[in-house]
C-alpha positions in Angstrom: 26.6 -21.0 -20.0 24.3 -22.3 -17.6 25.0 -19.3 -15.0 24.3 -16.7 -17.2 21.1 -16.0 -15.4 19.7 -13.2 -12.8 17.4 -14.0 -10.9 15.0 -10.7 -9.8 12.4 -10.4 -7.3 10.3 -7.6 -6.0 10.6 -6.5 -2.4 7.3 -8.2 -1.4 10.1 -10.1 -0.3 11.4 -8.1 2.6 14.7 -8.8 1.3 17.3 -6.1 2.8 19.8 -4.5 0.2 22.6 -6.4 1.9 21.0 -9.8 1.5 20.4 -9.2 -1.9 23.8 -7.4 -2.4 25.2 -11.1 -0.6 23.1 -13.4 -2.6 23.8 -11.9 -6.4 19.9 -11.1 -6.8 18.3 -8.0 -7.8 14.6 -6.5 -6.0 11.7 -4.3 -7.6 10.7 -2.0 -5.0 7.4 -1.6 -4.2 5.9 1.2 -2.7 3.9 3.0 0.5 1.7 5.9 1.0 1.8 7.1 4.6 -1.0 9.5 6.0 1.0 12.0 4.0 0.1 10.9 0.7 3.6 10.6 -0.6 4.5 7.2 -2.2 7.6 6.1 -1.0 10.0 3.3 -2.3 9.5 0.1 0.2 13.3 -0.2 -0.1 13.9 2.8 1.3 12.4 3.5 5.2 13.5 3.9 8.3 11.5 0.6 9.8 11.5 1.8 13.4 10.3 5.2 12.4 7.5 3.1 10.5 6.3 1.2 13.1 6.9 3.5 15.6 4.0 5.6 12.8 2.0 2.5 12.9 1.8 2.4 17.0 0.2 5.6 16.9 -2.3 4.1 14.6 -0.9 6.1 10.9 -2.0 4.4 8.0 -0.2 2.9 5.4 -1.4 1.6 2.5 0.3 -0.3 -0.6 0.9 -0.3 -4.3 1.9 -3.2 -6.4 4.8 -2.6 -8.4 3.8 -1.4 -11.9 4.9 -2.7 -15.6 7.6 0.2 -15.8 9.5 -0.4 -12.5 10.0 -3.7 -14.0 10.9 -3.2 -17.4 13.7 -1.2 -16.0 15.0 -3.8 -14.2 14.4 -6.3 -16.6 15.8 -4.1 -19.5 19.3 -3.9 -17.5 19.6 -7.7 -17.0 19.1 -8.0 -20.8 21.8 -5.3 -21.9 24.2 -7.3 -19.7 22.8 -10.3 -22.1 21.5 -12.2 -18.7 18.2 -14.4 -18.9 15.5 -12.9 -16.4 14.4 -15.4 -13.5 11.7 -13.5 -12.1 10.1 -15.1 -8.5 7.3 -12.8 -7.9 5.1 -11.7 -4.8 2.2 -14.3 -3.7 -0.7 -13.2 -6.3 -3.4 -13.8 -3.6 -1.8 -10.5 -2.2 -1.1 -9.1 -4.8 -1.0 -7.9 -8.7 2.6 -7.7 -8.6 3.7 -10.9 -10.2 0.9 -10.9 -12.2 2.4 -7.6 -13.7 6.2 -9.2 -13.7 4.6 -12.0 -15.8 3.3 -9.4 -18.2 7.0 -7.3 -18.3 8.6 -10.9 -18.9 6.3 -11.2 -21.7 6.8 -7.9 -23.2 10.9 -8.2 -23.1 11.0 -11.7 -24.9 9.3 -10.4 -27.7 12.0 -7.3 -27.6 14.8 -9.9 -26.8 14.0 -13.0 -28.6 17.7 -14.0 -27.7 17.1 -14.0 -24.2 14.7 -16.2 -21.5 12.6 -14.8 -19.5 10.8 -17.0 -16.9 8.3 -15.8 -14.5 7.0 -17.9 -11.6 4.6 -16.8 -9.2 5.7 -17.7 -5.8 2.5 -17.9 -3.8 5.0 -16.4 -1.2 5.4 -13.5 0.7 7.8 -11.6 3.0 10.7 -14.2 3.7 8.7 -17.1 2.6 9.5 -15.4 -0.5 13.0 -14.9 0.3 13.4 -18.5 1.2 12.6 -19.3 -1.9 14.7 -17.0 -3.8 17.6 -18.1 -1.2 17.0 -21.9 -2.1 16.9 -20.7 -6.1 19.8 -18.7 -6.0 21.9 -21.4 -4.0 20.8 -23.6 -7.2 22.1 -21.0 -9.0 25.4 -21.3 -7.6 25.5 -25.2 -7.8 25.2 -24.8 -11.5 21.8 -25.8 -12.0 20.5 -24.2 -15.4 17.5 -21.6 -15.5 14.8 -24.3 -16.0 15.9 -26.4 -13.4 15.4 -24.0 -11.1 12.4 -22.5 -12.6 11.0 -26.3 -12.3 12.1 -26.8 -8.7 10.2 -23.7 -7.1 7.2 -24.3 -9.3 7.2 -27.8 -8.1 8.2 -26.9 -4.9 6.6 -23.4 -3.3 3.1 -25.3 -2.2 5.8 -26.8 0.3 7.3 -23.7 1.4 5.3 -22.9 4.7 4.3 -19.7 6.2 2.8 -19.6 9.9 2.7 -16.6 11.5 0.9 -14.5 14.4 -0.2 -11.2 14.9 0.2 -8.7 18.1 -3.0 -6.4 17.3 -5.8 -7.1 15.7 -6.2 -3.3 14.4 -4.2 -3.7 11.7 -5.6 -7.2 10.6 -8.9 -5.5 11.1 -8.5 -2.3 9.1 -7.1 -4.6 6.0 -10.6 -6.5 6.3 -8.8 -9.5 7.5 -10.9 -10.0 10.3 -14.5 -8.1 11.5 -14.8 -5.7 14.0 -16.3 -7.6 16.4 -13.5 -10.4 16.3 -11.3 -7.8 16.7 -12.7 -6.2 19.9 -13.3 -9.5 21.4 -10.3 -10.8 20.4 -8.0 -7.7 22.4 -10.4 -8.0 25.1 -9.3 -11.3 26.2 -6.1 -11.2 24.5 -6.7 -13.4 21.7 -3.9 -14.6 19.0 -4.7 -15.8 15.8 -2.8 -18.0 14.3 -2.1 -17.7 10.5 -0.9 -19.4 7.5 -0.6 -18.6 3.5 -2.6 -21.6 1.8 -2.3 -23.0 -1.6 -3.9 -20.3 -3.2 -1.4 -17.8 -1.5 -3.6 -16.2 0.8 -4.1 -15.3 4.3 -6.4 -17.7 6.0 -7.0 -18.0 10.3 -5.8 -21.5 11.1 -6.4 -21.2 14.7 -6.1 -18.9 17.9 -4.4 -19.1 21.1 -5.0 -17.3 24.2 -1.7 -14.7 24.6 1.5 -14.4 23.2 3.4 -17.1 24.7 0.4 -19.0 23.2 0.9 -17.9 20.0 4.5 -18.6 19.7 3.9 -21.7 21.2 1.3 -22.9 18.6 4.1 -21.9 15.7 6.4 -24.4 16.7 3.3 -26.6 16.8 2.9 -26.2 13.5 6.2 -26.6 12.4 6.2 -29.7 14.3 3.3 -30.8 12.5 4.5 -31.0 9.2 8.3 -30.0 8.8 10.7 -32.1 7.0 14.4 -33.0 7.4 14.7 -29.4 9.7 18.7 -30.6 9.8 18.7 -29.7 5.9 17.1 -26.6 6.3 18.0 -22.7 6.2 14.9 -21.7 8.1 13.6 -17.8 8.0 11.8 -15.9 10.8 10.6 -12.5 10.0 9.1 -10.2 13.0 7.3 -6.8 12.9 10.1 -4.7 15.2 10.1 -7.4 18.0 13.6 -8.4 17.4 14.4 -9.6 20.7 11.2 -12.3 20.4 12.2 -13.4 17.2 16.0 -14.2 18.2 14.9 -16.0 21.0 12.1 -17.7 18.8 15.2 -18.5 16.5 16.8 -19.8 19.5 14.1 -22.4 20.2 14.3 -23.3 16.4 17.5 -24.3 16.5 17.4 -26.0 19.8 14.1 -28.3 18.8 15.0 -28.4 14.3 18.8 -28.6 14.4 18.8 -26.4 10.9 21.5 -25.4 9.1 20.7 -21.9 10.0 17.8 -19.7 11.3 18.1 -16.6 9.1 16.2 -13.1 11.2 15.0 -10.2 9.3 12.6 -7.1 9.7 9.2 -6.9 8.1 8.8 -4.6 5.4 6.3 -1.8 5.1 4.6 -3.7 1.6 3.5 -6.4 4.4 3.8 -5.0 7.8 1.4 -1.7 6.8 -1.4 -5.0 6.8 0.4 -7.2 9.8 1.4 -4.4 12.2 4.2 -3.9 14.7 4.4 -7.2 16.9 3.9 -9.8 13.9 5.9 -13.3 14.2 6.5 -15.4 11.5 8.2 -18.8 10.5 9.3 -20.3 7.1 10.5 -23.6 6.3 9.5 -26.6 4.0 7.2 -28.8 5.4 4.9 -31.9 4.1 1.9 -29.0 2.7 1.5 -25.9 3.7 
């Protein structure tokens, strides 16, 4: 049967139980550390308790998702005799599809039945759900495992990701930026603008002087290089600035004409390196 597929991803994703609950899929959580020291599921927080933690400058700090979390999730799949689509987390961010890749190797030796096909996304947050979105809708349409598999691999160096940060702290205390960039850069309020390049990491594409600025120069971008926006489902993620993102989503569908402009929340797996006040935009484009 050419349906009788799952595709799982891990929730470098910052895809909500309910999305994925809608869409059929199925997430490995990741997991934080706040200043406590406890690890705690990324699936599982309170996100305005977490940034309201990160505005009073707690740290967070990450941890890829390790080869057990997904051989449980990849065992399950296979006792329901379902092939294993596995879109993992950008590996310029993180060792967590690298580790998928290893888990997918390890179960088709125990299930030589059964597929499964890792693909490292070079995504992240909902960049990475965009592309699961795309691959499940595939999915639905009847498109085999491998034709799926083929269309993200052939397809994710399209998949842009522009974004903008509120603070510079945050990007800062990752090692993102120096010191000195960072204190100049809040000084005379300074907003860099982002991207995630071929190679799936973060890389400073530009700056513009304040936030309207910086939203601004995101619909440049997408200007720039998007193609046939009428086509699109488009994703905007924010770090708890809801009301900026829906009216950035507004502008979106006033300029682009999309399909749809889907909102969501940052996670803690990215925000604990974005911070509160992050802006992003997804959408395929010409390159990223």
């Amino acid at each position: 049967m050419a349906n009788d597929y799952i595709i799982i991803t891990d929730s470098g994703s910052d895809i909500t139980p309910e999305m994925a609950a809608e869409w059929g899929v199925r997430v490995v959580p990741l997991s934080y550390t706040m200043d406590d020291g406890d690890p705690r599921p990324g699936d599982q927080v309170d996100l305005k308790e977490f940034y309201a933690a990160l505005r009073n400058k707690a740290k967070a700090t990450t941890s890829a998702a390790n080869l057990e979390d997904f051989t449980k999730y990849f065992t399950e799949a296979a006792k329901e005799g379902l092939d294993v689509l596995y879109l993992g987390f950008s590996s310029g961010l993180s060792s967590t599809a690298s580790t998928g890749r290893l888990a997918c190797s390890e179960m088709a030796e125990e299930y030589p039945d059964l597929k499964f096909l890792p693909v490292d996304t070079l995504c992240a947050s909902l960049g990475q759900a965009m592309i699961v979105y795309i691959a499940n809708q595939m999915k639905n349409e009847g498109k085999t495992i491998e034709e799926v598999r083929d269309w993200v691999e052939e397809n994710k160096l399209h998949l842009c990701h522009h974004f903008t940060v509120d603070d510079l702290f945050f990007l800062k205390r990752g090692g993102r930026v120096s010191a000195a960039t960072a204190v100049v850069g809040s000084m005379l309020a300074i907003k860099p603008l982002l991207h995630v390049d071929n190679e799936g990491h973060l890389i400073s594409i530009g700056k513009a002087r304040g936030r309207k600025g910086a939203l601004d120069g995101l619909i440049k971008a997408m200007e720039d290089s998007v193609v046939s926006p009428e086509t699109q489902t488009m994703f905007i993620c924010h770090g708890d600035c809801e009301d900026e993102a829906n009216a950035l989503a507004d502008t979106l569908r006033e300029k682009f004409n999309p399909v749809d402009v889907k909102v969501g929340c940052i996670g803690p797996v990215i925000g604990a390196h974005s911070g509160p006040g992050t802006i992003a935009v997804f959408f395929l484009g010409t390159e990223r």
